[in-house]
C-alpha positions as CSV (number, residue, x, y, z in Angstrom):
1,X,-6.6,-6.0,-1.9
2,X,-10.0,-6.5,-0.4
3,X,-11.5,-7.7,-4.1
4,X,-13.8,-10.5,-2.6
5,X,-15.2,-8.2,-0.1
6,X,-15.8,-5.3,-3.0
7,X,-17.4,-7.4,-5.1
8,X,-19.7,-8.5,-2.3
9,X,-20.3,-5.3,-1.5
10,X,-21.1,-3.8,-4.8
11,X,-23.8,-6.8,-5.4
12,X,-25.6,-6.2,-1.8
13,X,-25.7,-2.2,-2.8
14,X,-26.6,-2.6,-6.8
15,X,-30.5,-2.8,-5.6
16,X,-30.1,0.5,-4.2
17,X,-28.4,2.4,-6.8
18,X,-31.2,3.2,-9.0
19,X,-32.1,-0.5,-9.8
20,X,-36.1,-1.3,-8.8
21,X,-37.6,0.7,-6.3
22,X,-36.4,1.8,-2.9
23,X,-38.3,0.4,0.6
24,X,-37.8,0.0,4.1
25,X,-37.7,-4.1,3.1
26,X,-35.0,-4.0,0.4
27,X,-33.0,-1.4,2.8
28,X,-33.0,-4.2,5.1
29,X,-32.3,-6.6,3.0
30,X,-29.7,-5.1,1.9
31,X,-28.0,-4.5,4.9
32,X,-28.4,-8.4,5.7
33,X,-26.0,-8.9,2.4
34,X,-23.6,-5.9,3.8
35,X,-23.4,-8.0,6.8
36,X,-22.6,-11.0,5.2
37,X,-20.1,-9.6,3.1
38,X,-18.4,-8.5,5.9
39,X,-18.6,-11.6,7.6
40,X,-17.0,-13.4,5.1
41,X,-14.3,-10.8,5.4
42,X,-13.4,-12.0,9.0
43,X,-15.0,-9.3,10.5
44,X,-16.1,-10.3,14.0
45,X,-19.8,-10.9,14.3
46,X,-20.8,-7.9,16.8
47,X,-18.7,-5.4,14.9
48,X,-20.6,-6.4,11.6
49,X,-24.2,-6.1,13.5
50,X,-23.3,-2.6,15.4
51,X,-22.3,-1.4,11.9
52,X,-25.3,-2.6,9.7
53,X,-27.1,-1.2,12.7
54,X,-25.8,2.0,12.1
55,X,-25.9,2.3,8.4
56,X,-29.8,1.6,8.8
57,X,-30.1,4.1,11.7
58,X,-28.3,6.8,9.4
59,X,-30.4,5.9,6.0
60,X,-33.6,5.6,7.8
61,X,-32.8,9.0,9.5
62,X,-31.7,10.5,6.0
63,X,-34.8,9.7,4.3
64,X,-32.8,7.5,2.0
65,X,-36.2,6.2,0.7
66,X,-37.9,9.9,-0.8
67,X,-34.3,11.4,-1.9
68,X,-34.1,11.2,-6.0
69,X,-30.9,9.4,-5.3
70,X,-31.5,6.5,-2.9
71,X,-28.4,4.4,-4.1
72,X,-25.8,7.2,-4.2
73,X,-26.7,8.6,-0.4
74,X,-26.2,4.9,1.0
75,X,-23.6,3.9,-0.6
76,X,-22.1,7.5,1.2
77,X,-23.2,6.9,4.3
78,X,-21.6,3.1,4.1
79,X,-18.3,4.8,3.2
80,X,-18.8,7.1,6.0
81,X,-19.0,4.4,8.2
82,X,-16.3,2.5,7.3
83,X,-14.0,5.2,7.2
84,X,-15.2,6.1,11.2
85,X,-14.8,2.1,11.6
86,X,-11.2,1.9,10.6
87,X,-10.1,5.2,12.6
88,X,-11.8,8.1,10.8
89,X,-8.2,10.1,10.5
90,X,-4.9,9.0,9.2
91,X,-2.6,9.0,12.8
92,X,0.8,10.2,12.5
93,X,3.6,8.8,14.2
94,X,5.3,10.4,17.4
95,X,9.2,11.4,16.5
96,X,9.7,13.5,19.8
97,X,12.7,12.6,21.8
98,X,16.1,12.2,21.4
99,X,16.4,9.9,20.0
100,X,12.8,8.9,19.3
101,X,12.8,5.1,20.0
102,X,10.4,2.9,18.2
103,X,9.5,-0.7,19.6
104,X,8.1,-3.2,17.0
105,X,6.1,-6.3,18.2
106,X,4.1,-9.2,17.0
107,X,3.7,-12.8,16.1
108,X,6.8,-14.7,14.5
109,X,6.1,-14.5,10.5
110,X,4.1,-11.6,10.4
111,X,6.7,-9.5,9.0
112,X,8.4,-8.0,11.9
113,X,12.0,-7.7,10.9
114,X,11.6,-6.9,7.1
115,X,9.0,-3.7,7.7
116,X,11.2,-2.5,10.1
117,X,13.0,-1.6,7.3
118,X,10.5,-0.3,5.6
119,X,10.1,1.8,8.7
120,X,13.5,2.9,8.4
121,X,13.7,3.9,4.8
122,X,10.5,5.3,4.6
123,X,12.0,7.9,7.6
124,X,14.9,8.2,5.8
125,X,13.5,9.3,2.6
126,X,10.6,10.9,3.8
127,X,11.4,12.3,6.7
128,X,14.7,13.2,6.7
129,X,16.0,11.3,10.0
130,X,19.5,9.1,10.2
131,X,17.9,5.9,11.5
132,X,19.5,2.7,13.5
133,X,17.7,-0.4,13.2
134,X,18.6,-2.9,16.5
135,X,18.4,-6.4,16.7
136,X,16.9,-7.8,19.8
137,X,15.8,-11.2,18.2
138,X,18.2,-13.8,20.0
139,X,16.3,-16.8,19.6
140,X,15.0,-16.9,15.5
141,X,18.3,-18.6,13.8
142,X,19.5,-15.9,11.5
143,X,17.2,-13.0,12.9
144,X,20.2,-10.9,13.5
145,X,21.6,-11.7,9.5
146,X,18.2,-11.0,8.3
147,X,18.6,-6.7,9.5
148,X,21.7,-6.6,8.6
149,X,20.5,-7.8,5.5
150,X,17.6,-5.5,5.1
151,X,19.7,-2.6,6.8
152,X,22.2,-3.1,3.9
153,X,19.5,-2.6,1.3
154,X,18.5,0.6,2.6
155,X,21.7,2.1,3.5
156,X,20.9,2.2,7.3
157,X,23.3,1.0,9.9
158,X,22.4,-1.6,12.1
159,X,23.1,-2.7,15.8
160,X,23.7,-6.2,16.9
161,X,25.4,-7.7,19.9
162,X,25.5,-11.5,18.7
163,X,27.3,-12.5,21.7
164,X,24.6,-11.0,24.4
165,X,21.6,-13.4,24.9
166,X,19.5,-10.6,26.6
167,X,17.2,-8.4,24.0
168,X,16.8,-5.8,27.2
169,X,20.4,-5.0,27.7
170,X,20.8,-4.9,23.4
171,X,17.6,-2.7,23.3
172,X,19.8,-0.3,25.7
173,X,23.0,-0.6,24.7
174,X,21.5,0.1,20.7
175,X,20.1,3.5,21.9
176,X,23.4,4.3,23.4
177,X,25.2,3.3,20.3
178,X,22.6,5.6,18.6
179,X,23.0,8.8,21.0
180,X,27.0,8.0,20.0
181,X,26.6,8.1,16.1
182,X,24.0,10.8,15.8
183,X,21.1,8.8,14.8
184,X,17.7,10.7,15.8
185,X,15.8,7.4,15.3
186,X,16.1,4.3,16.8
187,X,13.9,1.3,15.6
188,X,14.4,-1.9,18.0
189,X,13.5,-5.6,16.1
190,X,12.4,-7.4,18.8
191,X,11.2,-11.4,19.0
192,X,8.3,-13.0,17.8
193,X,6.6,-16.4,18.6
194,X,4.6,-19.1,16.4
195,X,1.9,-17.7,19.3
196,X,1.3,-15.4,22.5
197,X,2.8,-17.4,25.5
198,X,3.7,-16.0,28.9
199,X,7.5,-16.0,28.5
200,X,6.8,-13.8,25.2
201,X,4.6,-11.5,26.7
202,X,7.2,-10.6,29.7
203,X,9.9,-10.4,27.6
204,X,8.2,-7.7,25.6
205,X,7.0,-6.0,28.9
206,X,10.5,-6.1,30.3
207,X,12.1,-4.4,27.2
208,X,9.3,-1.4,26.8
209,X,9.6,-1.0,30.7
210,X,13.4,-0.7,30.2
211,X,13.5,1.8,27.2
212,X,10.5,3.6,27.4
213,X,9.8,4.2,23.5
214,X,8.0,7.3,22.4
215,X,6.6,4.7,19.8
216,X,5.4,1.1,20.6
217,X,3.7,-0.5,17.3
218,X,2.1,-4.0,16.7
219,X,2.6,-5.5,13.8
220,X,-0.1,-8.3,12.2
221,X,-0.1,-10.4,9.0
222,X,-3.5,-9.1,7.8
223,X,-4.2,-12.3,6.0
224,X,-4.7,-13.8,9.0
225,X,-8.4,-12.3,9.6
226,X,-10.0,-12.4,13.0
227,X,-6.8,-14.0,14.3
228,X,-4.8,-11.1,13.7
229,X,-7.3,-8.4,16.3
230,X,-7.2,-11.4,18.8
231,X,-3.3,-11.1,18.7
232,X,-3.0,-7.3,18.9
233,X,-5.7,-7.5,21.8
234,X,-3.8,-10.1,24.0
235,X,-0.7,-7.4,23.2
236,X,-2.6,-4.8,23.8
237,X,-3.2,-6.0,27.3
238,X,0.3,-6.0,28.1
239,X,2.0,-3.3,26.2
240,X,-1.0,-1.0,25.6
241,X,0.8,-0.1,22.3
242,X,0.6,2.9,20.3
243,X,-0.7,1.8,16.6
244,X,-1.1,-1.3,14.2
245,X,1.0,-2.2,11.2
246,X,-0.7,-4.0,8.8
247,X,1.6,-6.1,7.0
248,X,0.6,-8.1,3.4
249,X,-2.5,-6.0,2.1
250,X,-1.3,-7.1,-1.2
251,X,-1.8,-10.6,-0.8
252,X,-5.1,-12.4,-1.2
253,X,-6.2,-10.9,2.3
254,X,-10.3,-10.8,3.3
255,X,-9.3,-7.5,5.2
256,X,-11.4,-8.4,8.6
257,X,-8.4,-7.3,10.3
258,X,-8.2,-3.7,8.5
259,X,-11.7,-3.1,9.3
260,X,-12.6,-4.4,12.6
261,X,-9.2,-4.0,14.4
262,X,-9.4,0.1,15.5
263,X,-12.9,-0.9,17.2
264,X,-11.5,-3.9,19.1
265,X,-8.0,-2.6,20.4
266,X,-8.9,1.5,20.3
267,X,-5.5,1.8,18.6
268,X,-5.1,3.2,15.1
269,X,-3.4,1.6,11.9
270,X,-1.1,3.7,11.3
271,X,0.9,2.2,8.2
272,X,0.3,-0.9,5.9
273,X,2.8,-2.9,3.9
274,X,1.6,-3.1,0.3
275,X,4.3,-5.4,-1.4
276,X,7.8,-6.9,-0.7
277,X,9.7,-3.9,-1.9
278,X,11.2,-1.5,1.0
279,X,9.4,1.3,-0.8
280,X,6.2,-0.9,-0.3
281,X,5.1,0.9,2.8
282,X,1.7,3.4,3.1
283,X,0.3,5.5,5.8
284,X,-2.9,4.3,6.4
285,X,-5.7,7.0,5.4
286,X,-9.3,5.1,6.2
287,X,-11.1,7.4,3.9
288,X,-9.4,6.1,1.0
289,X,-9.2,2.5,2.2
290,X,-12.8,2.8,2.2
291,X,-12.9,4.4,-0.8
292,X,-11.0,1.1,-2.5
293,X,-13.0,-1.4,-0.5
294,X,-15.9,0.2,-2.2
295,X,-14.4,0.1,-5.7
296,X,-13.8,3.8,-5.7
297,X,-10.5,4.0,-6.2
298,X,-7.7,6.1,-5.1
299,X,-6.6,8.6,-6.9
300,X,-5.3,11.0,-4.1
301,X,-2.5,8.2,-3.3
302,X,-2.0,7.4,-6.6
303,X,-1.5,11.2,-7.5
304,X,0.8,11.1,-4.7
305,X,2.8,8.2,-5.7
306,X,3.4,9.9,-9.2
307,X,4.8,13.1,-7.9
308,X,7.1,11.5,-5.7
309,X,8.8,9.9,-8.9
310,X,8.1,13.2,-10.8
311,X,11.2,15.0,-11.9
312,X,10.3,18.8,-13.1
313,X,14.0,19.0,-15.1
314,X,13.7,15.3,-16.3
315,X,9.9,16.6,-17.4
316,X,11.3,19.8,-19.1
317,X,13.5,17.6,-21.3
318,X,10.9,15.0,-22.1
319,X,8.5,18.2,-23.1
320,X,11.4,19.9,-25.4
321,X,12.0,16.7,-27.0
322,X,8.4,15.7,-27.9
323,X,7.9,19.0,-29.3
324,X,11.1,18.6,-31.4
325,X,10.1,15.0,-32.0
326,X,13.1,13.3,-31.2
327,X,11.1,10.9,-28.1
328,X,12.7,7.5,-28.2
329,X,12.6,3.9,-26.6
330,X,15.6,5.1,-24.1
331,X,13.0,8.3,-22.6
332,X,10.0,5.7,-22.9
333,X,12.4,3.4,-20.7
334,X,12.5,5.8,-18.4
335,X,8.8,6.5,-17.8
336,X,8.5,2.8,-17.4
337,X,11.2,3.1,-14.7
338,X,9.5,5.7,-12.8
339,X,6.2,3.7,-13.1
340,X,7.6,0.4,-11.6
341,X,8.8,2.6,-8.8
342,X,5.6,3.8,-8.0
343,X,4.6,0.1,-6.6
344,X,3.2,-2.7,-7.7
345,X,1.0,-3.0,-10.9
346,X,-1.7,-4.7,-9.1
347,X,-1.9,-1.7,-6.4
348,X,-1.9,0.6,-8.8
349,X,-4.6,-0.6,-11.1
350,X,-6.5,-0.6,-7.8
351,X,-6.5,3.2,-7.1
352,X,-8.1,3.9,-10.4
353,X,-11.6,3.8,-10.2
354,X,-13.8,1.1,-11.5
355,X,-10.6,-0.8,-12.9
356,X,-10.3,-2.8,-9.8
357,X,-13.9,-4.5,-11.0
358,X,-12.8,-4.6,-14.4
359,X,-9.5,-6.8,-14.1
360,X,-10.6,-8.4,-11.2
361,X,-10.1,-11.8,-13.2
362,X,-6.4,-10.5,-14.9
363,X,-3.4,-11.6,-13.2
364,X,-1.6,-8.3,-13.3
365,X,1.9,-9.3,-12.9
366,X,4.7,-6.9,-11.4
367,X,6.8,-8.2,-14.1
368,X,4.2,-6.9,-16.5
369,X,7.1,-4.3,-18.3
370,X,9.6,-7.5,-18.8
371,X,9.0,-8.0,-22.4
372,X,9.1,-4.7,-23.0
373,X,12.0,-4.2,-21.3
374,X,13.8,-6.7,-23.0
375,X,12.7,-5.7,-26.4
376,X,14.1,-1.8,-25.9
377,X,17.4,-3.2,-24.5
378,X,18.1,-5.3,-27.3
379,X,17.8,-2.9,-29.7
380,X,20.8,-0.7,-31.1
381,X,21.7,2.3,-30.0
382,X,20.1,4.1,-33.1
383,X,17.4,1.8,-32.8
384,X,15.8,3.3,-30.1
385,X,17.3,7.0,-31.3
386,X,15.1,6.6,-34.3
387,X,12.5,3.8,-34.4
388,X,11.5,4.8,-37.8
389,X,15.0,3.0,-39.4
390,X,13.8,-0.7,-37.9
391,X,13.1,-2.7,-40.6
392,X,11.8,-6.8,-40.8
393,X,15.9,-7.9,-40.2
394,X,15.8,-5.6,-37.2
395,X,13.0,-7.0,-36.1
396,X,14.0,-10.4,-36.5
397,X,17.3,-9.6,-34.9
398,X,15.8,-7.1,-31.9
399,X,12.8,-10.7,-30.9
400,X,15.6,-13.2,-31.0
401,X,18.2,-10.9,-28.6
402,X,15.1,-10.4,-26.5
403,X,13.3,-13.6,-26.4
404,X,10.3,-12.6,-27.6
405,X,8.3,-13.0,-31.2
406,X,8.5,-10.3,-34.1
407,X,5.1,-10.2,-32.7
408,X,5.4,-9.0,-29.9
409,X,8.1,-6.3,-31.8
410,X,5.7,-5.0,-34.0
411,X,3.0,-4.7,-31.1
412,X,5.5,-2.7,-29.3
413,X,6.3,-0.8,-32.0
414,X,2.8,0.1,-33.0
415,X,2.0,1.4,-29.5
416,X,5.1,3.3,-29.4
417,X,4.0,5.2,-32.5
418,X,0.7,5.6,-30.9
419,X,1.7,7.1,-27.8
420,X,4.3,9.5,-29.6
421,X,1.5,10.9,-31.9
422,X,-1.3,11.5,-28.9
423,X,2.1,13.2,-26.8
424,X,2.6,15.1,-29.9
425,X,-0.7,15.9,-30.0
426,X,-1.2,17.1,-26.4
427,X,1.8,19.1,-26.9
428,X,-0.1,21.2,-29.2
429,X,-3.4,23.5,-29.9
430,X,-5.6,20.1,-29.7
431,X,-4.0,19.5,-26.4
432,X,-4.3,23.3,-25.3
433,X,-8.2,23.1,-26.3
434,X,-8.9,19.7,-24.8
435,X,-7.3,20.6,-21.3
436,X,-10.0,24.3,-21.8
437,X,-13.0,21.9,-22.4
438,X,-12.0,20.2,-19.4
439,X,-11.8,22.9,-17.1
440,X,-15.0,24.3,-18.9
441,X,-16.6,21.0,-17.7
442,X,-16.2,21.1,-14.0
């Protein structure tokens, strides 16, 4: 996400962060790279200008040039700005009314139908509600399989009326059906094109007119740059929607659209899709996007990622068996479990910072744990009991079950042994006394 732009970014500010003297001139300078940086990003030409512009006003106006650390307090002020470009605060979404009825729009392939489950589960397990996912695209062949498809996934009902040809009477009849059944929220699928058109644009008029949503959100392929804010303004026009989804953040995107959409539209992103998972859904905080555009990291979402997978009686047992050292390959399975459903690896290694710049060339795959995987399962159950007891048969035995080399059985192996000794160290005084030095060095 974004890694062409960071790098960009980084280059035009390493002058500035303690490297050769500070002027007025290399300020400038500078700012002409930031600019082109976020050119080649898809940002649109005025919105790149009015923010350099602003940047300078702010640095110039901060004395950026006498302050002992000229680098640090710009490199602020451009994360300031691009957090205030992108929206400043995380918007939440409206849930009043009952039920609270969500419209989704946008462009054919940007992702409509598949994050509106996302939507769903993400209310479902986060929020608590009983959703109902409706299917108002009656001219894409197999629209209408496709949520039922992604409603079964989740466990969320879904309404369809395959006979009906008109999305206006389904969009009513599916809040009806959802008054019926209890559902509190009501999330309505509705058609996309290959492009805005006329007949489009009434259509989606006619069906927010109809059902007057609390929510009405526009959803955009992000990849697609500068396109995507001329999309969501010609909807805007029309709909005057609520908030953006961006969808595919985790593909190779130049994230134009993240950053200059808010100032074109006035609307705020209010989630982003992150992978092809139905867990794969954020709320959008700009702060910490900027904070990852400018190699920072995240380590508030990751944090947060983590304790939604973390289990306090699963971590009591873990604790009680690494003091008693009995951890095996089946508890290591399951902290590899937890980690995969924290997202994908490539997101991940993004939110710690500086790694994003480090393995910036490494093709982090999501099946990264595979091999591993494979190795632990093909081992017996007293095998992964007690590790100690594998011996070179085992070995051989364990890498041809697997399909991996004795290799690759001792590496895993090694690190296993590695890990259990540092948890069995943290478990103890070294661990107490290295968490006191810690605090003792805030």
């Amino acid at each position: 996400m974004f890694n062409n732009l960071s790098e960009k970014l980084d280059k035009a500010l390493h002058v500035l962060k303690g490297y050769g003297s500070i002027t007025e001139v290399n300020v400038a300078e500078t700012l002409k790279e930031v600019r082109r940086a976020l050119l080649d990003a898809d940002v649109n030409f005025k919105i790149a200008k009015e923010f350099t512009n602003r940047v300078k006003d702010k640095a110039l106006g901060s004395n950026v040039l006498t302050t002992l650390q000229p680098g640090q307090l710009m490199v602020k002020i451009v994360k300031d700005e691009l957090t205030e470009l992108m929206g400043g605060d995380a918007a939440g979404i409206n849930l009043s009314g009952a039920p609270t009825v969500i419209l989704m729009s946008g462009l054919q392939g940007s992702g409509k139908t598949t994050f509106s489950g996302k939507l769903a589960n993400f209310l479902k397990s986060k929020k608590s509600k009983k959703p109902l996912l409706v299917a108002c695209d009656v001219y894409r062949p197999a629209a209408v399989d496709q949520l039922h498809v992604v409603g079964g996934q989740i466990n969320v009902d879904v309404y369809s009326d395959k006979g009906n040809t008109n999305p206006v009477t389904i969009a009513q009849a599916g809040i009806a059906h959802a008054k019926e059944n209890g559902h509190n929220v009501v999330i309505i699928d509705t058609a996309g094109r290959l492009a805005v058109d006329e007949a489009m644009m009434i259509e989606i008029s006619n069906i927010h007119s109809a059902i007057q949503p609390q929510e009405t959100l526009f959803v955009v392929d992000a990849m697609t740059g500068q396109d995507a804010v001329n999309t969501a303004k010609a909807f805007n026009d029309i709909l005057n929607f609520d908030g953006v989804i961006l969808t595919k953040l985790d593909g190779d995107t130049r994230g134009g659209a993240a950053i200059s959409i808010k100032s074109v539209v006035n609307k705020p992103i209010k989630f982003i899709g992150t992978g092809e998972k139905m867990e794969a859904i954020d709320i959008f905080y700009p702060s910490r996007m900027a904070d990852r555009i400018l190699g920072m990291g995240d380590v508030v979402s990751l944090v947060e990622r983590a304790q939604e997978q973390f289990d306090e009686e699963e971590a009591r047992k873990l604790q009680k068996k690494i003091a008693k050292n009995q951890f095996g390959f089946d508890d290591f399975l399951k902290q590899i479990q937890q980690i995969k459903k924290m997202g994908n690896m490539k997101d991940l290694v993004g939110m710690i910072p500086g790694a994003g710049k480090m393995m910036k060339d490494v093709d982090i795959d999501d099946d990264a744990f595979k091999h591993i995987e494979a190795i632990i399962h093909s081992m017996t159950v007293q095998e992964r009991t007690n590790p100690s007891v594998i011996n070179a048969s085992r070995k051989k035995r364990i890498g041809k079950g697997s399909g991996t080399s004795v290799t690759q059985v001792n590496q895993l192996l090694k690190q296993f042994d590695q890990m259990s000794k540092m948890m069995k160290m943290m478990q103890g005084g070294k661990g107490k006394a290295m968490m006191n030095a810690m605090k003792n060095m805030r």
